[in-house]
N, C-alpha and C positions, 0 to 999 in steps of 0.2 A: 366535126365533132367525133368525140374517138368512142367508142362502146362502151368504156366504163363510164364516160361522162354521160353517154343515151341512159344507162342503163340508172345512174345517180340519178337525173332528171326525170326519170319513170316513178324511180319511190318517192321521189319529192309532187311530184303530181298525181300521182292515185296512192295515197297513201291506205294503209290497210289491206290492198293485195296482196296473195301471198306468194304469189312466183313474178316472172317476168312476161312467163308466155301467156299466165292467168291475166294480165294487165291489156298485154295485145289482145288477146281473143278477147275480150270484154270492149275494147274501143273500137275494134275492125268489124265484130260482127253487124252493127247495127249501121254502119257508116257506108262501108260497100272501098269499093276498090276510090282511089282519085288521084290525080296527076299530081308529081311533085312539081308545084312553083316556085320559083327564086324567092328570096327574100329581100326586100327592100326597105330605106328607112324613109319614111314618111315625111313631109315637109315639116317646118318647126310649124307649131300653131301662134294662132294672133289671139292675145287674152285683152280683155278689157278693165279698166277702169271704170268705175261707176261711182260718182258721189250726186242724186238726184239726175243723173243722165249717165251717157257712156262718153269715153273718155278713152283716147289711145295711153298703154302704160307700156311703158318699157321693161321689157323681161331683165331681170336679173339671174346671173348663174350663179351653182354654187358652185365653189372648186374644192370638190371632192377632194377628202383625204388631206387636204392641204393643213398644215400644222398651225392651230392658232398662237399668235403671237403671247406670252407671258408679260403679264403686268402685275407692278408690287404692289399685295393687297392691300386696300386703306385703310389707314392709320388708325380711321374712327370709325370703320365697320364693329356693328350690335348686331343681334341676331332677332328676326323679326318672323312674322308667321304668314303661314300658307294653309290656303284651305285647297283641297282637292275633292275627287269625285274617282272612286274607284270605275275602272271599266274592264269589260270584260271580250277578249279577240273575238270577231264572227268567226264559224266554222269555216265560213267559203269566201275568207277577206286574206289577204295578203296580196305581193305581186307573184311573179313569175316561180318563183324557186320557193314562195310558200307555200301552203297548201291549195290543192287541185280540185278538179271535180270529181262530183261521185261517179263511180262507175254507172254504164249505159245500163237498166233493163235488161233482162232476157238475155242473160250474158250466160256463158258456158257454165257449170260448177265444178266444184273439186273432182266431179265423178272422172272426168277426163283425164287427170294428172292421177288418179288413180289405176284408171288401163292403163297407163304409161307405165306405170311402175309395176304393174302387175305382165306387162308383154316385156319387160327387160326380165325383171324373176324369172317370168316362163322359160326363157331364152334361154339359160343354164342350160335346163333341161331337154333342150333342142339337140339336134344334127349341125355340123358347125356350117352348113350355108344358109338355113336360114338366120342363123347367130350374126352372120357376115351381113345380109341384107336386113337384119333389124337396125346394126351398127349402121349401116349407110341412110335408111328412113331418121334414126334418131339425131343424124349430122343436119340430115335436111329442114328438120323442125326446129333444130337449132337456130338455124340460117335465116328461115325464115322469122322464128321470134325476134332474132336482134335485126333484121330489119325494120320489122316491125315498130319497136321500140322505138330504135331511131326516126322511123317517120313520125311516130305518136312524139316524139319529147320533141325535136324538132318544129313542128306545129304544123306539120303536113300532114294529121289524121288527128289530131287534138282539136275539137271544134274551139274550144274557149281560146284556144292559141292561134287559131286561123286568121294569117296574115288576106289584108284585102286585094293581091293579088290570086288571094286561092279562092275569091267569090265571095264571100263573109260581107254581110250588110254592116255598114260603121255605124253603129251605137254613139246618141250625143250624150255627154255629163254636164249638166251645167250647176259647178258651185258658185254662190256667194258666199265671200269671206271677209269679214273684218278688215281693215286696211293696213291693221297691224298684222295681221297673219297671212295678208293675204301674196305677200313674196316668197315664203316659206310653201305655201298651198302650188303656188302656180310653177316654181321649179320640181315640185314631185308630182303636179300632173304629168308633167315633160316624161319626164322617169316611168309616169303610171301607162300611159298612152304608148309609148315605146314597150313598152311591157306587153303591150299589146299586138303590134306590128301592124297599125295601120286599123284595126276591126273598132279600137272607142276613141273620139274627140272629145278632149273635156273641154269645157271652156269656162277659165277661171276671171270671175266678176270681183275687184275690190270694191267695199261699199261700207261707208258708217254702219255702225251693228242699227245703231237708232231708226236710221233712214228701212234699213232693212224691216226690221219691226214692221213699222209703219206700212208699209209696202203689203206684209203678210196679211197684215190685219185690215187691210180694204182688197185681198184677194189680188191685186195686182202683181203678184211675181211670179215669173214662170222658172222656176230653178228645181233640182232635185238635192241638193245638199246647200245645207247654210250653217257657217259657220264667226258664232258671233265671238266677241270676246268671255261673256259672260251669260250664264243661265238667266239672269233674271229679266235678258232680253224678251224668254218665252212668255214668263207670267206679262209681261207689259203688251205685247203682240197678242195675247188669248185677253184682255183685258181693253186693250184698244179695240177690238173687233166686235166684243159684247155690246161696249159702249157705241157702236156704229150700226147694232142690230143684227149683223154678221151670227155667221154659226163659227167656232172657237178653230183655225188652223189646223188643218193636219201638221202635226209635228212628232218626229219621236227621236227623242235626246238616246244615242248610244256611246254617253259619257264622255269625258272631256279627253283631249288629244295634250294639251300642253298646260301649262299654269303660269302667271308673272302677280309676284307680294310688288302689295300695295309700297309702294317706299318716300322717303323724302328727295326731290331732287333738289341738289343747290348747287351754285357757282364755285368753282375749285378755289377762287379768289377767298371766301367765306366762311368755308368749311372749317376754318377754324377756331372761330369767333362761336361759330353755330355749336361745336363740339365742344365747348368749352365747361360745358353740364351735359347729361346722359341729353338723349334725341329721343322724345317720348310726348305720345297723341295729348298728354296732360299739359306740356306748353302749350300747345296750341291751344286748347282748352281755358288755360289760365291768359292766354293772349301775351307769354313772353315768346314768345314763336313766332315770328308772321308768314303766314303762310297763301299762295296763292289756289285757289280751285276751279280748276273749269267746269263747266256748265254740267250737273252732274245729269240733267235734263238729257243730254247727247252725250254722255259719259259715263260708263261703266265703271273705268277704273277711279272717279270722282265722288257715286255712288258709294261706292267699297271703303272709300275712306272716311263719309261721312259716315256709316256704320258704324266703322274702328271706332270713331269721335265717339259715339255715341256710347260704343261697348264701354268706353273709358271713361265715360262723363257719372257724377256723382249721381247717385238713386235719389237722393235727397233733396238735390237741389235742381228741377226740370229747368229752371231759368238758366243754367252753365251752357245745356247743350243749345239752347237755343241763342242767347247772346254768342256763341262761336259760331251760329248759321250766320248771323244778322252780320255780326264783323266778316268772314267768309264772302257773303253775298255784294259786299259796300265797291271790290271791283274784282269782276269776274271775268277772268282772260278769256280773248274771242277763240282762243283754240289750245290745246299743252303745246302744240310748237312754239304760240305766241307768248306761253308763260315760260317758256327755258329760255327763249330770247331775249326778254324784259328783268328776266330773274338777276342776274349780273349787275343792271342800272339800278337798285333798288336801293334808296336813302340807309336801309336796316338791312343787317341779313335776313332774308327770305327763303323758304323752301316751296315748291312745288306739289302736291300731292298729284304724286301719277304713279305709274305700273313701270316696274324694272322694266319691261319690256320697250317700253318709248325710253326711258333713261338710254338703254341699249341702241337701238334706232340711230338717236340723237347721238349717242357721242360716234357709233361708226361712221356718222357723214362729218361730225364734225370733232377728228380725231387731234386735232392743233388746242382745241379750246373745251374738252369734253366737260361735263357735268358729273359730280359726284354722287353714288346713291348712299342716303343712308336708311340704316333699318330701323325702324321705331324700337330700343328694348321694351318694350313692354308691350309687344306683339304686334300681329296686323293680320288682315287677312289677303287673298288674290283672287286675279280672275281666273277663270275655270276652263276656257274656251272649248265649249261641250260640241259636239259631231251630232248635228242636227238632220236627219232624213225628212225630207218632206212631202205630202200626199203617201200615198199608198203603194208599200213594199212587196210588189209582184213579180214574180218570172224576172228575165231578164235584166229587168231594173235593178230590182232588189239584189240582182246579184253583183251588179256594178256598184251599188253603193256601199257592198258589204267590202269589195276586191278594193278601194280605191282609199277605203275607212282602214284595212292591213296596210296596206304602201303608205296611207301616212305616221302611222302606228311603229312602222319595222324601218323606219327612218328618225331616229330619235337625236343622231347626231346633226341633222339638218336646222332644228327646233333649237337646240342649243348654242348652236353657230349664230343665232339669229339672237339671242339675247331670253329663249325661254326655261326655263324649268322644267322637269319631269312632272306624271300627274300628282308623287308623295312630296313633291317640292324639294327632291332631290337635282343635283344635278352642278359640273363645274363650268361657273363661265369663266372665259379667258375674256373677259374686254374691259378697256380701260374705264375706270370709276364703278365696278362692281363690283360684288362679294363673291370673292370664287366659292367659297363654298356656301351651302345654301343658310336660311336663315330657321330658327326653330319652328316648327308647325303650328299655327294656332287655329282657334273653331272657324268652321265655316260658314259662310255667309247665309242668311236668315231669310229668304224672297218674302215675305210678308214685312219681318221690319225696312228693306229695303221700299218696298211700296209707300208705308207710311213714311220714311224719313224724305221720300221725292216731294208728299204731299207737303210736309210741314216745308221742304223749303220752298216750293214752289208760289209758297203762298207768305211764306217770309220776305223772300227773295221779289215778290210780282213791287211791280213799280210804285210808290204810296202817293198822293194827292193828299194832304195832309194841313188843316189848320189849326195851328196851335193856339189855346185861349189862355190867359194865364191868370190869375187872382191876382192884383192887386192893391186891396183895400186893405185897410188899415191894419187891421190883425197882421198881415203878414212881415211887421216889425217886429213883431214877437220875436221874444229868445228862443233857440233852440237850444244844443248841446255845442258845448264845445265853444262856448262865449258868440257862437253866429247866431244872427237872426233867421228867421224862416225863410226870406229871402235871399240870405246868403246860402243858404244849403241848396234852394230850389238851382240858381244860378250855376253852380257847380257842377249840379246831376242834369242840369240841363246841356250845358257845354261838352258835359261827356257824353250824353246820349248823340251828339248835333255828330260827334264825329263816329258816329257808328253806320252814318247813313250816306248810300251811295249817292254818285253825282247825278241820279238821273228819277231821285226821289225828289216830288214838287213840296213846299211848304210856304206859308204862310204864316204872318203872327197877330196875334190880335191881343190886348190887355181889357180887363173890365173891372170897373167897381162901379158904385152908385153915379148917376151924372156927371159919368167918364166923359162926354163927349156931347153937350149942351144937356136935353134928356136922353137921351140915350146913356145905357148903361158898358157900354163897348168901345174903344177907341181902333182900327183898325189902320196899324202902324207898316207893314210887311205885306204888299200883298202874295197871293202866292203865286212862285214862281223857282224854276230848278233852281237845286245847288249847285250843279252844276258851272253855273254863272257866279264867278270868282265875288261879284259885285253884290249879287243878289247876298250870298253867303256871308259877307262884313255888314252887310245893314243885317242882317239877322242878328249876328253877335253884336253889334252896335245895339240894338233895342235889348237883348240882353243883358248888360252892361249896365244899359240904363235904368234896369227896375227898381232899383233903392232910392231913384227922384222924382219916382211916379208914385209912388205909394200913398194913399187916402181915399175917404170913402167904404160905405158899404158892400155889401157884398151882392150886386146882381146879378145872379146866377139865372134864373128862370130865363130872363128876359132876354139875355144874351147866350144860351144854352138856343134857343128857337131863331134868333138872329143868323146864328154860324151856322147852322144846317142849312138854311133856305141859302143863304151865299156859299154855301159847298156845293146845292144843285142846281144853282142858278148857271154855275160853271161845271156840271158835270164831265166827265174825261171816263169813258165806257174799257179804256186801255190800262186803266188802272184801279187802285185799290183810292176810292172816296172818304175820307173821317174828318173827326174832328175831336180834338184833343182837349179836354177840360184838365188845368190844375188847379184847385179852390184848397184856401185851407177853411172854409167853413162851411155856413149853410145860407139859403136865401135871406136876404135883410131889407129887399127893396118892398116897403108894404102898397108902391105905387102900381106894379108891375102885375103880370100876371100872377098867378101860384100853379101847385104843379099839375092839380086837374086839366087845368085850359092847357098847359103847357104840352101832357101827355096826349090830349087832345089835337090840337095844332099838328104835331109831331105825326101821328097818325093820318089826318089829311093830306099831308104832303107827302108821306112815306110811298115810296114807287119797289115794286117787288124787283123790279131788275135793275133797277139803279138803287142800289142801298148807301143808306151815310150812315154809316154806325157811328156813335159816339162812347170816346171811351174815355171815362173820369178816371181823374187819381183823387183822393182826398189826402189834405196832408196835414196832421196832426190832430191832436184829439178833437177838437169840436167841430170835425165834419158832419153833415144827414147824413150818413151811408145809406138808410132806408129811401131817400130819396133819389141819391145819385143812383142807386143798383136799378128803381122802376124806370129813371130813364135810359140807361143804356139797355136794358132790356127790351123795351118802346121802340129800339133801334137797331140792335142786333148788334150791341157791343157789350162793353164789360165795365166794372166799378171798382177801384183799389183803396187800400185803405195804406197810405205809409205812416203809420203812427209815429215811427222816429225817423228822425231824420239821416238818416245813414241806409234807411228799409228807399227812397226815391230814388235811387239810381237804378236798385234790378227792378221796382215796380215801373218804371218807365221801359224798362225791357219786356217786360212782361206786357206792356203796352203791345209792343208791338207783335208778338210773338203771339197774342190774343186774337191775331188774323186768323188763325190756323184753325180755329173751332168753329168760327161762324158758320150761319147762326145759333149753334148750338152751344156757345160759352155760358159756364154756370159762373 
């Protein structure tokens, strides 16, 4: 190293000194004299893998400097939105060539550099041999400063730079990082560690942001930085932990490192069938989009998008956003790898909701068949991927977490090699199927609506055990609109609701009117059992099909209202959601039967607090009880509709189901 490079290396590491010699004397005095060791490079480290265990992962490198390849931007890129998270550098974060430590304590002051200049002044005024021997004192301090320096920038009197052949105890880092970020993290540990010469080991863990969560919030992780994909991992971890009785994680977010907008991923095959109208969260909404979502339960970037859905969905009409859970929910890919592979074989164009950042992933390994993204116009938001410290920010530690939070900071071309964004959602990527330049900024993400919209799907989404009742007595020949009968309408909004439900929802069908079935008021045609079952599912539509040959008879509602519950918990299933589905177009008629005292009676004797059967009524057309259907699903912890016309039973049967999400508290 030649002196002007010691001497650059010296302002870049104590910065604010104001000479050279001032730097020396300030790091020599408290240190004392010490041998100069060689320097050497450290073996490569072994990072791991973690998804619920450890896992050998193979390092990936970057190749520096190396020119990304151009690709012609697509045809049907919009411009879609980014939320970010302003941050701000630690003082004592950077690598090597960024900022340094504070000077040592009890260091020399200015006074010293002032005899200095005051014994040259003097020196005029001198006899020329002492002038002669100031000149030769002043060459020697020279000599010794720029050795000085050199040893300090070298790292042979620099404690923070002391290689572990100079004695230096190795300091461990252990990050957990998202699986998406966590290749990007473990090639500039490499970088961070070497920075160091041997004195810090990191060791960089991939691991589900989810999994991690989880982890925090029962106290079992032992790491000092975690980095998820997104913030609302924190509120879910301080939230889990509560609910566990736990005291809330040490955590302290210092702001996000990278960002990836939410985008549509599709098959390059389709992309242009898909593009053929603007690419906006309102098709999916309106269901001419079909769209695939992974489990937003283990997905942030899933999360993100049922938000946008949300942002987009009408204030007016709460049935929109939830009928696009229900259809969403009906099949849920086991992973976004297994949705970009399945996306291609899909009867319809499909799109994906994931993060630019897996679109990116995805097409680098799979650069013969890549995936196109596109951007919602009409906004979106992203993940955040926040720089989380964990426990307590003290001495030493806290200083390696601030040095290692600069090196990923002052490495921003690594981040974007990799398929990320900047934090304003700037930034150019070069890879094939994405937007080189970035997409418009939109708000960002909401941690309490995100909470809620997990709960509503979560309970949208949970598995149904379901029997359907349905009126068939005489009235239901009645006319409706549109030259059908009431059972031609019911048929139709039934057919559509059948196909909103996933294959691993159970049902049942049952019919009733007066002495349906010798005395009995109920005939039970279907019993329940998954759709999943190709078989099961054509005898459902088959008894569908058939209600316009069943029709006659009163209407026993009581008797067969208390029938279907007891046969819903005769078969209880604790794995999933229990009911029972009334559709009547009237009121009780059977004067044999019970009435609805005894009935709400009954109802309460068998009611069990941890196994609930809710019953949830539709009434359909004007001459339903409302008054009575509401006392009994109330009795049970369900709800009561009213479709006055008939075109209102298609989203009241959605609303059926979407009526999961309040219990027991539905009004």
């Amino acid at each position: 190293m030649t002196r002007g490079e010691s001497q650059q290396r010296l302002a870049e590491s104590a910065p604010g000194v104001a000479s050279v010699a001032e730097a020396v004397a300030r790091a020599v005095q408290p240190i004392g004299r010490r041998m100069v060791a060689a320097h050497r490079r450290r073996p490569s480290r072994r990072t791991k893998r973690v998804r619920g265990g450890t896992y050998g992962m193979r390092r990936r490198a970057i190749e520096w400097g190396r020119p990304s390849r151009s690709v012609r931007r697509p045809r049907w890129e919009s411009r879609g939105g980014f939320a970010y998270t302003d941050c701000t550098l630690p003082l004592d974060g950077g690598t090597r060539s960024g900022s340094g430590p504070p000077p040592p304590p009890n260091g020399p002051d200015s006074r010293e550099c002032s005899v200095g200049r005051h014994t040259v002044e003097a020196a005029a005024k001198k006899p020329v041999r002492p002038l002669v021997i100031s000149a030769i004192a002043a060459a020697a301090v020279i000599g010794v400063v720029s050795t000085g320096a050199y040893l300090w920038v070298g790292g042979h009197l620099n404690p923070l730079f002391a290689s572990a052949e100079d004695g230096c105890e190795t300091e461990d880092l252990v990050v957990v990082a998202d699986i998406s970020v966590a290749p990007v993290v473990e090639d500039l540990a490499e970088v961070f560690d070497k920075s160091r010469d041997g004195c810090v080991k990191t060791e960089v863990r991939a691991q589900e942001a989810a999994d991690t969560a989880a982890l925090i919030a029962g106290g079992g992780l032992n790491a000092d930085i975690w980095i998820p994909d997104s913030s609302v991992w924190l509120d879910r971890a301080a939230a889990t932990a509560q609910s566990l009785g736990r005291n809330a994680p040490q955590m302290k977010s210092k702001g996000s490192i990278a960002t990836s907008p939410i985008v549509f991923a599709a098959a390059a095959s389709q992309t242009e069938q898909i593009a053929s109208e603007p690419v906006t969260w309102a098709r999916v909404l309106g269901g001419s989009l079909q769209a695939l979502l992974p489990d937003p339960e283990a997905s942030a970037a899933s999360l993100a998008g049922l938000l946008a859905l949300k942002s987009k969905s009408s204030p007016d009409d709460p049935r929109q956003f939830a009928g696009a859970m229900i259809a969403l929910g009906k099949t849920i890919p086991a992973s976004t790898g297994a949705a970009f592979s399945s996306v291609s074989t899909m009867n319809q164009p499909t799109v994906v909701i994931s993060s630019e950042r897996l679109v990116a992933e995805y097409n680098l390994k799979n650069g013969s068949e890549p995936l196109s993204a596109a951007y919602p116009v009409d906004g979106s938001v992203a993940l955040d991927y926040p720089y989380i410290a964990l426990g307590e920010l003290k001495g030493t530690r806290a200083k390696l977490i601030g040095a290692f939070e600069g090196t990923l900071r002052h490495n921003p071309k690594a981040f974007r090699s990799a398929g990320f964004r900047a934090l304003d959602g700037t930034g150019e990527l070069k890879i094939a199927g994405l937007s080189m330049t970035p997409p418009t900024p939109a708000a960002g993400l909401d941690g309490a609506a995100q909470v809620e919209i997990l709960r509503q799907w979560g309970v949208l989404t949970l598995r149904s055990r379901m029997l359907a009742v349905i009126d068939v007595s005489g009235s239901m020949e009645e006319p409706a609109d549109n030259g059908l009968r009431r059972i031609d309408v019911f048929q139709q909004a039934a057919l559509g609701a059948m196909q909103k439900f996933s294959g691993e929802v159970e049902m049942g069908v049952w019919v009733f009117s007066t002495q349906r079935n010798g005395d009995l008021d109920y005939e039970d045609l279907v019993p329940i059992g998954p759709l999943a079952d190709a078989g099961h599912t054509q005898q459902i539509a088959g008894v569908i099909a058939s209600l316009p040959d069943r029709l006659g008879g009163a209407t026993g509602l009581y008797d067969t209202t208390l029938a279907a519950v007891q046969r819903v918990r005769e078969t209880y299933d604790p794995e999933k959601i229990n009911s029972v589905l009334i559709i009547t177009d009237g009121r009780n008629e059977d004067d044999n039967g019970i009435d609805l005292d005894t009935l709400l009676a009954e109802l309460a004797k068998i009611a069990e607090e941890n196994e609930p059967v809710p019953v949830i009524m539709i009434g359909f057309g004007p001459d339903t009880d409302m008054d009575a259907m509401q006392r009994i699903a109330k009795s049970t912890g369900g709800a009561a509709y009213s479709a006055f016309h008939p075109e209102d039973l298609g989203v009241v049967l959605v609303d059926a189901l979407s009526q999961r999400s309040c219990r027991p508290d539905c009004g």
